[in-house]
N, CA, C and O atoms as CSV, one atom per row, in Angstrom:
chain,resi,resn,atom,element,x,y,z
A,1,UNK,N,N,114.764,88.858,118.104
A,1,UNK,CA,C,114.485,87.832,119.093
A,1,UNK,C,C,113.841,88.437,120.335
A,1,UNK,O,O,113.150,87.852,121.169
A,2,UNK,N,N,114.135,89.497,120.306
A,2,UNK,CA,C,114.131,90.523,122.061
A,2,UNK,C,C,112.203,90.589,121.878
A,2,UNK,O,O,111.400,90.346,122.779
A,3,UNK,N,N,111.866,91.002,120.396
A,3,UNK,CA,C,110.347,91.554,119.802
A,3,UNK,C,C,109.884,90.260,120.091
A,3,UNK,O,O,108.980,90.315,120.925
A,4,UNK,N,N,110.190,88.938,119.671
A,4,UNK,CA,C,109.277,87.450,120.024
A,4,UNK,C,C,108.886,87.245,121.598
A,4,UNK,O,O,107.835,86.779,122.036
A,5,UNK,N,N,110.152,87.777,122.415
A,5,UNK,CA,C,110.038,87.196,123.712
A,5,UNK,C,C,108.723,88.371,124.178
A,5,UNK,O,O,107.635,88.052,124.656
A,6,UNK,N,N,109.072,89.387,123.959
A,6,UNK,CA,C,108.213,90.342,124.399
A,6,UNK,C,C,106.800,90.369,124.442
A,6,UNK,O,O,105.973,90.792,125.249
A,7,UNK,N,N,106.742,89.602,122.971
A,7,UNK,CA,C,105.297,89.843,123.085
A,7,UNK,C,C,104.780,88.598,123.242
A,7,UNK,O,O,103.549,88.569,123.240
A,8,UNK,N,N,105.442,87.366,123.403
A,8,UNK,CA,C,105.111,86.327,123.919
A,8,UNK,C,C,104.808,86.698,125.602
A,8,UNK,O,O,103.767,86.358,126.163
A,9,UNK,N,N,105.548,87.201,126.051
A,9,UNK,CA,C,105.567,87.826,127.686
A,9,UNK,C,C,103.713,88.894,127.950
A,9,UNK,O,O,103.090,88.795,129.006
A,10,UNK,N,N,103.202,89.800,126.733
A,10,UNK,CA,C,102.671,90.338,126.796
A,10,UNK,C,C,101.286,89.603,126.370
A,10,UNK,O,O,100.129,89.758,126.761
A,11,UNK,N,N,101.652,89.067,125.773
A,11,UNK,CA,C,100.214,88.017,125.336
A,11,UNK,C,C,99.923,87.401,126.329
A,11,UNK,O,O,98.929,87.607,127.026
A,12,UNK,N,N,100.815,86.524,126.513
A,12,UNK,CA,C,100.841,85.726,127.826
A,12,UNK,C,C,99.967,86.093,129.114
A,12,UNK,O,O,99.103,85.429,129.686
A,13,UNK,N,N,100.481,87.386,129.386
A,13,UNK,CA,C,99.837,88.134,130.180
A,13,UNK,C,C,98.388,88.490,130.018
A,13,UNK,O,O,97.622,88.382,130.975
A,14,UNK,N,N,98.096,88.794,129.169
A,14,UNK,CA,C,96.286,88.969,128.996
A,14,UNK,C,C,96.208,87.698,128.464
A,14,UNK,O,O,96.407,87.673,127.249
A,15,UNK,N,N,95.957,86.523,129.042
A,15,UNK,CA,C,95.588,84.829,128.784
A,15,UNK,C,C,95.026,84.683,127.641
A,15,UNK,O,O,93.822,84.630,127.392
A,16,UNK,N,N,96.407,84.581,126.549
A,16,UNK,CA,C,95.881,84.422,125.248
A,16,UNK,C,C,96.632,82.982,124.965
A,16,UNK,O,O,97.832,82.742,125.096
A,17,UNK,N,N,95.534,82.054,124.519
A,17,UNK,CA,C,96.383,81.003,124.827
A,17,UNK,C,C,97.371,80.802,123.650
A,17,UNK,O,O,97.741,81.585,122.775
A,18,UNK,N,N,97.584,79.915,123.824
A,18,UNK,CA,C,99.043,79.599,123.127
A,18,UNK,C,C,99.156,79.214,121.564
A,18,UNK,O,O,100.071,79.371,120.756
A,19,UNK,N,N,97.978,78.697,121.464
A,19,UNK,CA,C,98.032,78.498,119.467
A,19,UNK,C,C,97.885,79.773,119.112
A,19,UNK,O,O,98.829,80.088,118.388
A,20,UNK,N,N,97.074,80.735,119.299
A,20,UNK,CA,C,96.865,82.002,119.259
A,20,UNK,C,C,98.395,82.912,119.227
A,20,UNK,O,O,98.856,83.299,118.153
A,21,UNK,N,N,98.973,83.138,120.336
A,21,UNK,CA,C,100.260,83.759,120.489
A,21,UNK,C,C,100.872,83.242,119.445
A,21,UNK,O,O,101.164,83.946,118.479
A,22,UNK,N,N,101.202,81.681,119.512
A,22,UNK,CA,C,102.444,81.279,118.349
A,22,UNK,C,C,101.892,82.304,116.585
A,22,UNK,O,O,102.551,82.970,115.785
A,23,UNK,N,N,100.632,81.982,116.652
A,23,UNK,CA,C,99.959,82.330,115.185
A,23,UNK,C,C,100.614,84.012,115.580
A,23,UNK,O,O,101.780,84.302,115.314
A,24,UNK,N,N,99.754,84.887,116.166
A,24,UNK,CA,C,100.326,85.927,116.304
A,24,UNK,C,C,101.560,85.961,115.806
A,24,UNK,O,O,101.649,86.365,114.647
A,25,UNK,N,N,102.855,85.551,116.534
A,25,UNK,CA,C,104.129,85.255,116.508
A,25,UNK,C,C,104.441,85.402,114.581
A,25,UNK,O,O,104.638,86.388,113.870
A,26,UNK,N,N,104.374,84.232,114.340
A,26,UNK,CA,C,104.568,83.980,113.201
A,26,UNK,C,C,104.395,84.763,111.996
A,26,UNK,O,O,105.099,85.057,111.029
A,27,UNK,N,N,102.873,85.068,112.501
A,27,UNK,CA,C,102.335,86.813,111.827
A,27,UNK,C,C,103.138,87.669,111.421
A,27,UNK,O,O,103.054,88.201,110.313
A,28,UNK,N,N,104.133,87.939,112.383
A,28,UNK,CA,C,104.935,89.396,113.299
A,28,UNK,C,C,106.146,89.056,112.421
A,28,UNK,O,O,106.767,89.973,111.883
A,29,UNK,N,N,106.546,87.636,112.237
A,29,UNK,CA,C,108.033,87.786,111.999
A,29,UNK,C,C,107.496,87.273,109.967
A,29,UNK,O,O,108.366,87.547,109.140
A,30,UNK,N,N,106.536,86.792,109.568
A,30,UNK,CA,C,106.530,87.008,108.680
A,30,UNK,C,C,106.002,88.316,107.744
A,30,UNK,O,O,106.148,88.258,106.523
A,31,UNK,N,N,105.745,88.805,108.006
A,31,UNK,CA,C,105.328,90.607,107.898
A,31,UNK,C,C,106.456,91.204,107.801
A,31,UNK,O,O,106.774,91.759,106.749
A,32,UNK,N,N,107.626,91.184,109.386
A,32,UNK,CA,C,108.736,91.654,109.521
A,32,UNK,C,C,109.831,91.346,108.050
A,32,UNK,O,O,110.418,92.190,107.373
A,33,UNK,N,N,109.823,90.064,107.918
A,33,UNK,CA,C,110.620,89.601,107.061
A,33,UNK,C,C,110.150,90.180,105.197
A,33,UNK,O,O,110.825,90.577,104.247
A,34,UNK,N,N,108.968,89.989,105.376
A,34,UNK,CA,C,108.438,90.858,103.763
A,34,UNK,C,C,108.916,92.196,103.569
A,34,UNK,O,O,109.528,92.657,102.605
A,35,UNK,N,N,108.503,92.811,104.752
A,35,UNK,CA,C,109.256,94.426,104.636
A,35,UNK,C,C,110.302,94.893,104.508
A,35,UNK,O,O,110.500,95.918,103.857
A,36,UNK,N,N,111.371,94.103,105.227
A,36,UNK,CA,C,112.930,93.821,105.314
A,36,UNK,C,C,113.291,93.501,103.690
A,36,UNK,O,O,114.075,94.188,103.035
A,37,UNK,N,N,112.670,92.494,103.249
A,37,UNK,CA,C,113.372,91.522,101.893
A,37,UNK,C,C,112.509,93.103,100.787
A,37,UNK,O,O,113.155,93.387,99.778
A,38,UNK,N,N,111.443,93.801,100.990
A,38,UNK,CA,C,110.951,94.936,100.102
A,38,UNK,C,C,112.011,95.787,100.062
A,38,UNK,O,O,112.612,96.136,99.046
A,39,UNK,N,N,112.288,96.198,101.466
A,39,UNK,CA,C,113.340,97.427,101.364
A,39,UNK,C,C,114.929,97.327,101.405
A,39,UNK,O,O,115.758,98.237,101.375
A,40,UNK,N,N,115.028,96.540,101.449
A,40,UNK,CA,C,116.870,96.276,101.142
A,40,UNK,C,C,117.228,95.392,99.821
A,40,UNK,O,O,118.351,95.198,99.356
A,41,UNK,N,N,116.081,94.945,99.376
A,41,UNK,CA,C,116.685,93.614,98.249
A,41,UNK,C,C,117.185,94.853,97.245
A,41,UNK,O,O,116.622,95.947,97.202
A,42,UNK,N,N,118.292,94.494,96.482
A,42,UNK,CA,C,118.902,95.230,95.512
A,42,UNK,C,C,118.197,94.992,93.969
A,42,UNK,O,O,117.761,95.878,93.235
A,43,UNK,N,N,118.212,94.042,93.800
A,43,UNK,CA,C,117.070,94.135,92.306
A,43,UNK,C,C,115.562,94.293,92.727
A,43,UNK,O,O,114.818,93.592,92.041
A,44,UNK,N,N,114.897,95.091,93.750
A,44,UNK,CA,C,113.623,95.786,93.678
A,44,UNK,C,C,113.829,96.942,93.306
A,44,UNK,O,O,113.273,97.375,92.296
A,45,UNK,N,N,114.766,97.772,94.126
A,45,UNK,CA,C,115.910,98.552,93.778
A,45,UNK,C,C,116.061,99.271,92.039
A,45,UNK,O,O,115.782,100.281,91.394
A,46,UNK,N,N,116.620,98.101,91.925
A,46,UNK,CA,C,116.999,98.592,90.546
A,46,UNK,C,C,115.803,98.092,89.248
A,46,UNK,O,O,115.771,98.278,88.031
A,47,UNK,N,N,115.094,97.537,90.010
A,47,UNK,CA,C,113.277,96.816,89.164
A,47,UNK,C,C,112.738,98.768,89.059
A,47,UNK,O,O,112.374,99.347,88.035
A,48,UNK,N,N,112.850,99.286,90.270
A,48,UNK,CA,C,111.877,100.224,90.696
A,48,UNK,C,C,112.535,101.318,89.234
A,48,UNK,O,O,111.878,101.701,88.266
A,49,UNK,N,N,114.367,101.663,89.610
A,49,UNK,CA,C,114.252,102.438,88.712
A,49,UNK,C,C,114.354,102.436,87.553
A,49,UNK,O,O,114.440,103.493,86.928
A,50,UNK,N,N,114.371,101.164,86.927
A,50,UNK,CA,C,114.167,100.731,85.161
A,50,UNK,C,C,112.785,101.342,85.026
A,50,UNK,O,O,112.570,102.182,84.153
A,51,UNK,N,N,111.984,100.999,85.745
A,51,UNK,CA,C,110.321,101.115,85.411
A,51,UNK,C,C,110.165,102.667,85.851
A,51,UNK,O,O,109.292,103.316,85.274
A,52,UNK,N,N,110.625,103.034,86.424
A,52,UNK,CA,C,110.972,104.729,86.458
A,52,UNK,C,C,111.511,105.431,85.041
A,52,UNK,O,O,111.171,106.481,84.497
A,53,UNK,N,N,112.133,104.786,84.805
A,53,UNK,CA,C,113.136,104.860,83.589
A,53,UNK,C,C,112.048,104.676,82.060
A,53,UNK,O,O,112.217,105.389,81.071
A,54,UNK,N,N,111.212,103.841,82.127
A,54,UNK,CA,C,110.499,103.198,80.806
A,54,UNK,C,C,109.216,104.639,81.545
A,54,UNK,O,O,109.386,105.689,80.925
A,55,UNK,N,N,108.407,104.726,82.356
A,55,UNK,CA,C,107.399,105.454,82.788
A,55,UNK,C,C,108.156,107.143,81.804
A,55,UNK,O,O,107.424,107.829,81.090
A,56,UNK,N,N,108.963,107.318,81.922
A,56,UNK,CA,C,109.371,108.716,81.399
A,56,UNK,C,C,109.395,108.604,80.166
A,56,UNK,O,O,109.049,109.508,79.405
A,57,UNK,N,N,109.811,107.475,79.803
A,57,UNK,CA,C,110.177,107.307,78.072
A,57,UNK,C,C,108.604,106.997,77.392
A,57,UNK,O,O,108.368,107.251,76.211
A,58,UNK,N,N,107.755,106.511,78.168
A,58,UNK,CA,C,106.568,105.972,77.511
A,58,UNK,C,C,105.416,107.717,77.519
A,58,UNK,O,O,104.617,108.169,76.700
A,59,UNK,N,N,105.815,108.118,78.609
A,59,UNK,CA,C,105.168,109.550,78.518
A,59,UNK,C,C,105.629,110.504,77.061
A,59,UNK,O,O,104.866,111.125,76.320
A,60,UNK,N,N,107.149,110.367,76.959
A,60,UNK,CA,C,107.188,110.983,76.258
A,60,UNK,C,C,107.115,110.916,74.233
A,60,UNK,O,O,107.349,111.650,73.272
A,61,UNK,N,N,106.707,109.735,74.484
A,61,UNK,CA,C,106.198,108.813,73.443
A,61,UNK,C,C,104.879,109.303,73.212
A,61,UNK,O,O,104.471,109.876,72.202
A,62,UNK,N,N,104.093,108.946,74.521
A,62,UNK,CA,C,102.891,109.087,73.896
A,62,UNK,C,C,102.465,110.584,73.962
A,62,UNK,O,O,101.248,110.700,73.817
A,63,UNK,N,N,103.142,111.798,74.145
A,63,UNK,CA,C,103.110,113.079,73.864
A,63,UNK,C,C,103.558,113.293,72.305
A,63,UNK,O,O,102.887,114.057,71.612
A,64,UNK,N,N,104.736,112.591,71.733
A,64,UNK,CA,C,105.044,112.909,70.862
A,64,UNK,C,C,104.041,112.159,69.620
A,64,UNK,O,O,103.982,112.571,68.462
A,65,UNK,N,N,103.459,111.246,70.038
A,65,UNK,CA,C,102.526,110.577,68.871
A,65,UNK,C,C,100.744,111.698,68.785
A,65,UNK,O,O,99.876,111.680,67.912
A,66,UNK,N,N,100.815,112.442,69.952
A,66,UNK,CA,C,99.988,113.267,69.805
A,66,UNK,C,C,100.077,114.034,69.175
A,66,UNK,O,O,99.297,114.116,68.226
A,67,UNK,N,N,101.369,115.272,69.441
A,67,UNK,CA,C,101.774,116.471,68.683
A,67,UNK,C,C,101.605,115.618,67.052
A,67,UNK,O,O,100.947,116.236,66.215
A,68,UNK,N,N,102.037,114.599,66.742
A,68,UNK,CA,C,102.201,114.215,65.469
A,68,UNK,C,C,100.353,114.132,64.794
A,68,UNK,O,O,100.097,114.696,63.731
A,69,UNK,N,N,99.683,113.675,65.269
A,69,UNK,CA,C,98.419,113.470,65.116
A,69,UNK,C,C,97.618,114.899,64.898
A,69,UNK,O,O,96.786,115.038,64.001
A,70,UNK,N,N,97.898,115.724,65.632
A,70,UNK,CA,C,97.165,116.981,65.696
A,70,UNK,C,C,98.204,117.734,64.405
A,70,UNK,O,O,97.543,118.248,63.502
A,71,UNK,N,N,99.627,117.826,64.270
A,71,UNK,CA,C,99.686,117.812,63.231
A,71,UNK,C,C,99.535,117.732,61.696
A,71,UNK,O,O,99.694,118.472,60.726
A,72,UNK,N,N,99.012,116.019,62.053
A,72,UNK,CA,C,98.827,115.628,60.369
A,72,UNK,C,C,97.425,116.141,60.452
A,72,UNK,O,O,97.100,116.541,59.333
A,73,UNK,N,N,96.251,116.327,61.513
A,73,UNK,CA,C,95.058,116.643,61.358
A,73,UNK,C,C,94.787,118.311,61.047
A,73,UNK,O,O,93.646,118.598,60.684
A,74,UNK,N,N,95.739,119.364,61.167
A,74,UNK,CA,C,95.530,120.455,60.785
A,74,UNK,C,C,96.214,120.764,59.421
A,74,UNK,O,O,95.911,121.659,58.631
A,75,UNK,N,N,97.441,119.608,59.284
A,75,UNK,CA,C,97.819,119.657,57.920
A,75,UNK,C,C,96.767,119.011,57.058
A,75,UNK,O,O,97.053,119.067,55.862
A,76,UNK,N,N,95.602,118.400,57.343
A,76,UNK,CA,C,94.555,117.947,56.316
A,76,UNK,C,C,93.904,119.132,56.137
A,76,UNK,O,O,93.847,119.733,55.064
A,77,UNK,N,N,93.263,119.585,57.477
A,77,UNK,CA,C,92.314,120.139,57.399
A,77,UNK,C,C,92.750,121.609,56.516
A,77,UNK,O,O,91.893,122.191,55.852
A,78,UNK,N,N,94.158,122.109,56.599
A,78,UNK,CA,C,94.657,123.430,55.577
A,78,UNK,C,C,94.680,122.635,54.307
A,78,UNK,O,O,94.366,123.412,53.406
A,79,UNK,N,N,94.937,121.294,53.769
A,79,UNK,CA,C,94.893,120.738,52.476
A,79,UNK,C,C,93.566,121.059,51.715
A,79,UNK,O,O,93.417,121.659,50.651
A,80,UNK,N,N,92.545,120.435,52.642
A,80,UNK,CA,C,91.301,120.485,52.015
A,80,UNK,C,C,90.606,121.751,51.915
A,80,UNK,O,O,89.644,121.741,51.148
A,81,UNK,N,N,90.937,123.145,52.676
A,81,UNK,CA,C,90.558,124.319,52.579
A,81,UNK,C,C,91.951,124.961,51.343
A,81,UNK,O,O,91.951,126.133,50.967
């Protein structure tokens, strides 16, 4: 509340008129409020480290479908020699 008055006080002061300030205003506390609800909500939280969780498992997937590939491709290539 202390951040609204303030910069209502500071706008004010360099003659910004008033649809302007409120818009400003509104700006400030909806911005404020996105960042707040980003960093404290508990299932972003736990969104972030599932997908942390699948990012490791999918790496190591698609490492292991490689080794397998280069595998079966040198096991051809010793078949046919």
């Amino acid at each position: 509340m202390k951040i609204r008055l303030a910069m209502y006080k500071a706008l004010k002061a360099i003659n910004v008129p008033e649809q302007q300030i409120e818009a400003v205003i509104q700006a400030l506390d909806t911005d404020r409020h996105l960042s707040s609800a980003v960093k404290f909500d508990p299932d972003i939280a736990q969104f972030r480290a599932e997908l942390s969780r699948f990012e490791v498992s999918l790496v190591i997937d698609i490492g292991l479908m490689l080794f397998l590939m280069v595998a079966i491709l040198f096991a051809g290539i010793a078949f046919i020699h």
